[in-house]
Every structure is written in C-alpha cells, then in structure tokens.
N, C-alpha and C positions, 0 to 999 in steps of 0.2 A: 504493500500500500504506500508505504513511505517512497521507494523506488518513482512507482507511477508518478506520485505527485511530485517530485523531484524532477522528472522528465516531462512536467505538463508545464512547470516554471520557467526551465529552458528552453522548452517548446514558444511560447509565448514571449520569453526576452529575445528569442531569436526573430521571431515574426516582426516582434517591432522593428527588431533594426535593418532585417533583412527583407521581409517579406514569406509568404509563402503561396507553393503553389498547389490549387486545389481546382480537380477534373480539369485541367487546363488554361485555368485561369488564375492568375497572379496576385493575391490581393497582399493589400503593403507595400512598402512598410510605413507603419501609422506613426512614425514621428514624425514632424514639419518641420517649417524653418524654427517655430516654437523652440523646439530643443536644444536647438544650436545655443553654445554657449555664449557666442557675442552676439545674441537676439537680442533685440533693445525694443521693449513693448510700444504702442501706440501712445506718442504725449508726451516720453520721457526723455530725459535731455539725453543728448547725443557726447557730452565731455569735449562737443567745439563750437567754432564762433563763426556766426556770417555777420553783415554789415548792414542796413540800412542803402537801398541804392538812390536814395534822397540824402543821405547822410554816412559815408562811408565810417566816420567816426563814430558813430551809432553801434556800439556789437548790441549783438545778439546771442542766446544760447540755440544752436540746432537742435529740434527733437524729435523724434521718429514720427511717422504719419500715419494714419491708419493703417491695421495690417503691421505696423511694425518692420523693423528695418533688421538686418545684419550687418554689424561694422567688422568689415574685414581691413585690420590694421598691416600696416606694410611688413615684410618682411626683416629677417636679420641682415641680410644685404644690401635692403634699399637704401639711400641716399638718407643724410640728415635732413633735409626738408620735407623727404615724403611724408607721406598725409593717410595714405591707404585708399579704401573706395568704400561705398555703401552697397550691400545688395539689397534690393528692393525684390521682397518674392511677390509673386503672379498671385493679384486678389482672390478671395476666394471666391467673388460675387460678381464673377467676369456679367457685363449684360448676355441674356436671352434673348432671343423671338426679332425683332424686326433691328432693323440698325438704328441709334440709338445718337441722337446729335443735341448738342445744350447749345445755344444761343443766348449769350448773356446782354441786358443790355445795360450798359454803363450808368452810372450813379442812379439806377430805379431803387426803390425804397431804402435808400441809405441809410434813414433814421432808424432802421429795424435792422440795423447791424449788430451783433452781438459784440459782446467787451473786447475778445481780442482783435476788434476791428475798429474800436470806437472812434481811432482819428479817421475814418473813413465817413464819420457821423458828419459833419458838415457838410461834406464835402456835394455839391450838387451837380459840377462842372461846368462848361464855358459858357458864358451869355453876351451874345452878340445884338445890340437891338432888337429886346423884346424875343428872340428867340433863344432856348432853355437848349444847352445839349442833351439830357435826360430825356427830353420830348421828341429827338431828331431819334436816339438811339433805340427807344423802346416802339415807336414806327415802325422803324426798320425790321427790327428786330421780330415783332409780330408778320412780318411781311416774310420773312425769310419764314418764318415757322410753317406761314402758311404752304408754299411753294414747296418746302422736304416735305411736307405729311402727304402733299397731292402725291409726292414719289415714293410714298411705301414707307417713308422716315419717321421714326418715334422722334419727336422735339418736344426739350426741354426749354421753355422761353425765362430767365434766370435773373434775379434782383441783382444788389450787392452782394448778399447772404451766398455762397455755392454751398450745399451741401457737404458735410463733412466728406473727405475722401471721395470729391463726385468721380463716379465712374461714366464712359461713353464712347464713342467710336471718332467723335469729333469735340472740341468744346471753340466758338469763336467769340470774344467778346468783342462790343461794339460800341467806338466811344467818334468821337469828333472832338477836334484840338481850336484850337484858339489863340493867336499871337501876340495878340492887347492891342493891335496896330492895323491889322487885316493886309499887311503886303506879302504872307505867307500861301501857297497854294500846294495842293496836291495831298495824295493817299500816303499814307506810312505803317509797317507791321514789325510784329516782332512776336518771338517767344521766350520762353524761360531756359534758362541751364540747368543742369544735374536730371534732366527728363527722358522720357523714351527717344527714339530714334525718326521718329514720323514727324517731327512738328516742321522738319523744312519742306516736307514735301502738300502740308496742308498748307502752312505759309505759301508757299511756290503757287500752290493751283490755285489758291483767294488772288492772290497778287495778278496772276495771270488775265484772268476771270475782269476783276474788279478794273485793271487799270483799261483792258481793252473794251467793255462796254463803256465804262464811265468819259475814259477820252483824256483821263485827271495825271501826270506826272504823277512817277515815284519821287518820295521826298525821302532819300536815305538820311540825306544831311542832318534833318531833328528828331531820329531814333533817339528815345533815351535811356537812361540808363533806369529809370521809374516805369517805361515801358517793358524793359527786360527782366527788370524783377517784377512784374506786375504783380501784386499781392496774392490772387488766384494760382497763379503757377508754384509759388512758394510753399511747398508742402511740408517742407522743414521748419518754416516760424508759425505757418498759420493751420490747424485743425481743419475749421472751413475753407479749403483750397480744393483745387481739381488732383487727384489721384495721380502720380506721374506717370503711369502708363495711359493715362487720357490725353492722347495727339492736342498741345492748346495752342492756341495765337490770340493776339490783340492785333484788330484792324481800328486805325484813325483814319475814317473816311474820307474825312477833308479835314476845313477849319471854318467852322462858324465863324469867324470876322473875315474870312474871305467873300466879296459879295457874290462872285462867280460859284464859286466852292458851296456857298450855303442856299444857292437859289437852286443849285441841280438837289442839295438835300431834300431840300422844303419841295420843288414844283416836281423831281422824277423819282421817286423815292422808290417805284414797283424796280425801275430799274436799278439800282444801286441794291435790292434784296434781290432780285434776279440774279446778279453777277455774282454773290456772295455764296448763293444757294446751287449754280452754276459750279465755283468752287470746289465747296463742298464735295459735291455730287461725283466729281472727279478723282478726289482725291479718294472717297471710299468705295471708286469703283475698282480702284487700282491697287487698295489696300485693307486685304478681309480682315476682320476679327481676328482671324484666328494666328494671322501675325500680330497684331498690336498686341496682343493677350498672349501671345505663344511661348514667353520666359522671362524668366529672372530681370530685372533689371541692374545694370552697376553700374553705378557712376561716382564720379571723384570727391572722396570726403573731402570735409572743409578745414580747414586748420583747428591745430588742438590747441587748446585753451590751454596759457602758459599754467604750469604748476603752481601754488603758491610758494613763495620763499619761506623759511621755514623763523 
C-alpha cells in the first residue's frame, strides 16, 4: 500500500513537470509561467525605473501587467550595463469568435478616469474656435466602428478609461493636435516600445490608408516623445493600458488650428473613418490571430534601480 502510494506521488510530480501521455494524447504539464521563479505577479514592482516621456526626470517604478511578467536577468557574461529582458507569457484570454478591434477616442470621458490616471483628469484636448478635439475624435471614432462591424469586426469604441490588460486584434486611438498658432498641417503616428512585433505594420497600413485618401502630409517632424509613450501602450506604469500583445498606435489626424486641417475634420469626417477602417482592414487581413497571440513575448528590461548605499 505504502509502495502504490509512493508511486502515485511521483507519478503526479512527474506529470506536473513533464506531462503525461494518455491513449495518445498529451496532457501537461500543469505548471505555467506561474512557477517560474522570477515570475513577478500582476501590479508588482519590477526592482526598475522608467521615466516620464513628458518628464524624463520623473522615474518611475516598473511593474508587471496583467498576467504577470518573467524577468529574465542577464547572464554571468553579459556586459556591466546589461539590463536583461522581460518575458511577457501569451494571455490566457486570447479573444474568441469574430476579430476583435478597440477604437479609442481621445480625451472622451476623462473625468471618469481612475487614480492612477488622475493627471489625465483635466485634460480635454485642443480647442480651436469653438471647436472641442474630444468632439472631432469621438465622430470619428463612432464612424470607424460603424464601417468594421458592416465587415464582420467586433469594435470596441473606448473613453480614456482602457480596460485593465485590454486585449484585441487591433487597438487605434484617435486624437487631433493643435499648434496654439495654426501654421502646423498634416497627419502624424506613433507606437509604444517594449511591445509585440505588429505595431509597424498597423502603423504602416493606417498611414498608408489615411495619408492617400485624406491628401494630408506626413508630419514626422512633431512625433513626440508623449506620443511614444502614450499612457495606453505603457503596460509597465499603468494597470489600465492595452495588453502588449495588442498591435496599438496613436493617429493625430491633423491639427484643429489648422483651418484646412480642421475643415476636412468637421465637413469629410465618413472619409477620414473610411481610411482608418481601410487600414485596419488590411493590416488584419494580413495578420491572423493566431500570430499576434502565437508566443511569448520578450522584450528589453529597463534599468535597475540603483541599490541603496548602505
């Protein structure tokens, strides 16, 4: 008796680590990234620093994003400045059923932004005579929604607020810029770093899209650095961010104080959601699920937080 159960214990510690195989099928092994010893759970600080891209002075602590992160720390060879990488494992709540796209549109209900976003609480964005960016972007945005759902698209039309860890096949938020002078014209995008591997390629087919119906100049020149850490992409300072396996970009359409710029907003608006949803449509025709969801993600940890002196 003693024997048997002796051999159902190692039966079972085996399973977990290995697996077993039963009538021809594989089942196991039931540990995850969970187990791993430098799993670092959802929320909890990471032991490094990013910056504020409004404020590079500004640190910050990094902390794992939903789902939870793996810090895998550099080797005994690597270099004194290495840093290591993050692996980010493959959610467990990949989307289902129809493809699945969020449309966010820029400072909509800001005031119903939770604490860890509160400087976001003011904020309403550009206003050019009497016209509101919030009102140009949440248009649009309902317009693009419309046009993915005629095409079999599940859309998500998105406030400030994203959902903790949003998951999706696309995410594109939509803002319009402003100069304080109105001699500035033209569309500009961007994405975040430390992300999946698709975001140029949705970037690329919006830009494509966008610039040739609109008629609007690329404006590389005022990418900025607030753009590239857009708070949504930051999945390491903020909970409520997009998932880093969710493909994301920011499009600035134009510039409300441009009066050319904000008359095609205001008078052709189906068209500027047409080119966006045009985009879209291309980029996940060309890119299933089942790669953006298909593994692990790694990408480059941030710098460790100097030790205290003692």
């Amino acid at each position: 008796m003693v024997a048997a159960i002796g051999a159902a214990i190692v039966l079972v510690v085996n399973t977990a680590m290995t697996g077993i195989q039963l009538a021809g099928i594989r089942v196991g092994p039931i540990i995850g990234a969970a187990a791993d010893p430098n799993f670092v759970p959802a929320g909890a600080p990471l032991g490094q620093i990013g910056s504020d891209p409004d404020d590079p002075t500004d640190p910050w602590s990094a902390a794992a994003p939903p789902g939870g992160v793996i810090l895998q720390t550099p080797g005994p060879t690597a270099g004194p400045n290495a840093t290591g990488t993050l692996r980010i494992p493959v959610p467990k709540n990949v989307p289902t059923g129809p493809r699945r796209v969020a449309i966010q549109a820029g400072h909509w209900k800001s005031d119903e932004a939770p604490d860890e976003l509160r400087r976001l609480i003011p904020q309403t964005g550009a206003e050019w005579e009497g016209v509101t960016e919030v009102e140009i972007n949440l248009d649009i945005a309902q317009r693009v929604g419309v046009i993915l759902n005629s095409k079999g698209i599940a859309v998500d039309i998105l406030p400030t607020t994203i959902p903790v860890g949003y998951l999706a096949d696309a995410f594109v938020a939509l803002h319009a810029d402003s100069d304080g002078v109105g001699e500035n014209s033209g569309y500009k995008m961007a994405h975040g770093a430390r992300r999946g591997p698709y975001e140029d390629a949705l970037l690329n087919d919006i830009k494509d899209s966008f610039g040739a119906a609109t008629g609007l100049n690329y404006d590389p020149t005022h990418i900025t650095n607030a753009m590239r850490g857009y708070y949504t992409f930051s999945w390491s300072r903020f909970q409520h961010a997009v998932a880093a396996h969710t493909p994301a970009v920011i499009l600035e359409m134009g510039y409300v104080s441009n009066d050319d710029d904000r008359a095609l907003m205001l008078d052709k608006p189906d068209l500027l959601a047409a080119a966006v949803a045009d985009g879209v449509m291309k980029f996940l025709g060309e890119t299933p699920r089942s790669r953006i969801f298909g593994q692990d993600l790694v990408v480059p940890a941030f710098p460790s937080r100097p030790s205290p002196r003692p």
